[in-house]
N, C-alpha and C positions, 0 to 999 in steps of 0.2 A: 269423808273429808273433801273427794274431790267435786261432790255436788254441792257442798256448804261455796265453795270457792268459785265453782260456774256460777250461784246464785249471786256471789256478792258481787262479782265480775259483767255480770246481767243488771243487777239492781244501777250498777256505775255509770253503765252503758245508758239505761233508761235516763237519769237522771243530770248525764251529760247533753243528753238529746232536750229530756225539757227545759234547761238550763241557756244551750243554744238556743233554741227559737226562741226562749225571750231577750236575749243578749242579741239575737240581729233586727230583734224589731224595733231599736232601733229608740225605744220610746221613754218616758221618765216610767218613775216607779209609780205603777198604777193600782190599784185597787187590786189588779188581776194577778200582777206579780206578789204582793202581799200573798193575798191566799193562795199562791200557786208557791210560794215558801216557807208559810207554815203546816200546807199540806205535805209538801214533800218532806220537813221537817217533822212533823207528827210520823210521817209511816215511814220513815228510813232511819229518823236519832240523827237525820247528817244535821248540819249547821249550814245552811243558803244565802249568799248573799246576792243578789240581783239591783245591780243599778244601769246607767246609760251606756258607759263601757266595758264592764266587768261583769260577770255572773262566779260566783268565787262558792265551791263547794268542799265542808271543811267534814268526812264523816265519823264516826265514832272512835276509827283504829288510829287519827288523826292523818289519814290521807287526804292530799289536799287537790283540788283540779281549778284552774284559773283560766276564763275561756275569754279574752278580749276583743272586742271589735271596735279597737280604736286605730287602728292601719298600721301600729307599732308593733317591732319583735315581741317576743313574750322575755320575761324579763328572766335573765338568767342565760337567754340565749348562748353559745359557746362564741369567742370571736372569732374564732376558726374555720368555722361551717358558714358554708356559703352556701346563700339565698339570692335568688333573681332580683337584682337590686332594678333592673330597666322595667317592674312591674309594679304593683300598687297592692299593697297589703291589705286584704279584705278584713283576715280576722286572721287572728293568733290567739293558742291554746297552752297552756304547761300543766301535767301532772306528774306530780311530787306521790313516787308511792316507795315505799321500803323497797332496797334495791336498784334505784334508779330515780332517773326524769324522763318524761315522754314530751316532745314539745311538738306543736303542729301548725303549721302557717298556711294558710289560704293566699295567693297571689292572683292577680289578673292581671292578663297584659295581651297588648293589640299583635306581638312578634310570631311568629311561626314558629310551630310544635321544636323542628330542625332547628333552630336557632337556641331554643331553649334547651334541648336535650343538650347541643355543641357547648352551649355554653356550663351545662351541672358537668358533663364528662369530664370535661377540662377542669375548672374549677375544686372539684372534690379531688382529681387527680393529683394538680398543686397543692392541695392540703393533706397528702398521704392518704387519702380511702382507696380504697381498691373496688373498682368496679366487681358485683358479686352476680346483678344479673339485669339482662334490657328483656323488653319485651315490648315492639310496635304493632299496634294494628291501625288502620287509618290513621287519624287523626288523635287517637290516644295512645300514649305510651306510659309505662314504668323503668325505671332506674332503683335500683337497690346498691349500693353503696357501704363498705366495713373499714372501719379502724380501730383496733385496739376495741375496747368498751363502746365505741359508741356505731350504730347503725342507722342509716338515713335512707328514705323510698321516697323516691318524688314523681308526681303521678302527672300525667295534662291531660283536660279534658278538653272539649269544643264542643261546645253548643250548636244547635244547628242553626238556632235563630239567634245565635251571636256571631259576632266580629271577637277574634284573638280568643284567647285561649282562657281554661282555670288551673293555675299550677297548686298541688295539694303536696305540700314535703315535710314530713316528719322527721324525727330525730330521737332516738331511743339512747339515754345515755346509763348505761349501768356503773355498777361499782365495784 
């Protein structure tokens, strides 16, 4: 049972990956995207949707993954949980699986790691999470964050051949 469940867990993983690269490319629905959804359709039974904003993955057990790269929240978002509003939404995700929502935001922004970390500390603090763990090395850092059912990790990276930072923060909301 527990290899049937790494596999299906694997197969999600994959097909969120090919799902992303076509959702930031950015482009219409091309020839390539057709075949690249009813192949994955043929060998997984999921259901694919791929257009300019949305890539919307619907599979047999009716689990559903919606990955957007239109700069807005993922819908459903909580109003409670707070996101880097002084950043620019790259791309925003939500999967809907039994047990839960997982939602995930990509931000970019020109502000310093320190300022963004000062501002989720504070922020999650005001909405009742409890800090659960930090962890800084240079220029990246993690923030893990608990309330009740729901769990957020918000991550910063730096590029080397970029200016400001990429903030990646999740949000696991169970039931």
């Amino acid at each position: 049972m527990i290899k049937k469940s790494m596999s299906k867990k694997t197969a999600l993983c994959l097909l969120v990956l090919i799902a992303l690269t076509f959702t930031l490319a950015g482009c219409g629905k091309s020839l390539e995207q057709k075949a690249a959804e009813k192949y994955i359709e043929n060998r997984t039974g999921a259901d694919i949707n791929i257009n300019n904003e949305e890539t919307t993955i619907k599979d047999k057990d009716g689990n559903i993954i919606s990955i957007k790269s239109n700069n807005t929240l993922p819908e459903g978002w909580p109003t409670e949980v707070p996101y880097y509003q002084a950043g620019t939404i790259e791309n925003s995700s939500v999967l809907s699986l039994p047990g839960g929502q997982n939602f995930s935001l990509e931000i970019s922004t020109i502000d310093s790691v320190e300022k963004v970390l000062n501002y989720y500390k504070e922020a999650f603090a005001a909405a009742g999470f409890e800090k659960q763990m930090e962890s800084i090395v240079e220029d990246s850092a993690v923030l893990g964050f608990k309330k009740d059912k729901q769990s957020a990790t918000v991550g910063t990276n730096k590029a080397d051949d970029q200016a400001g930072i990429t903030i990646v923060q999740t949000l696991l909301l169970g039931e």
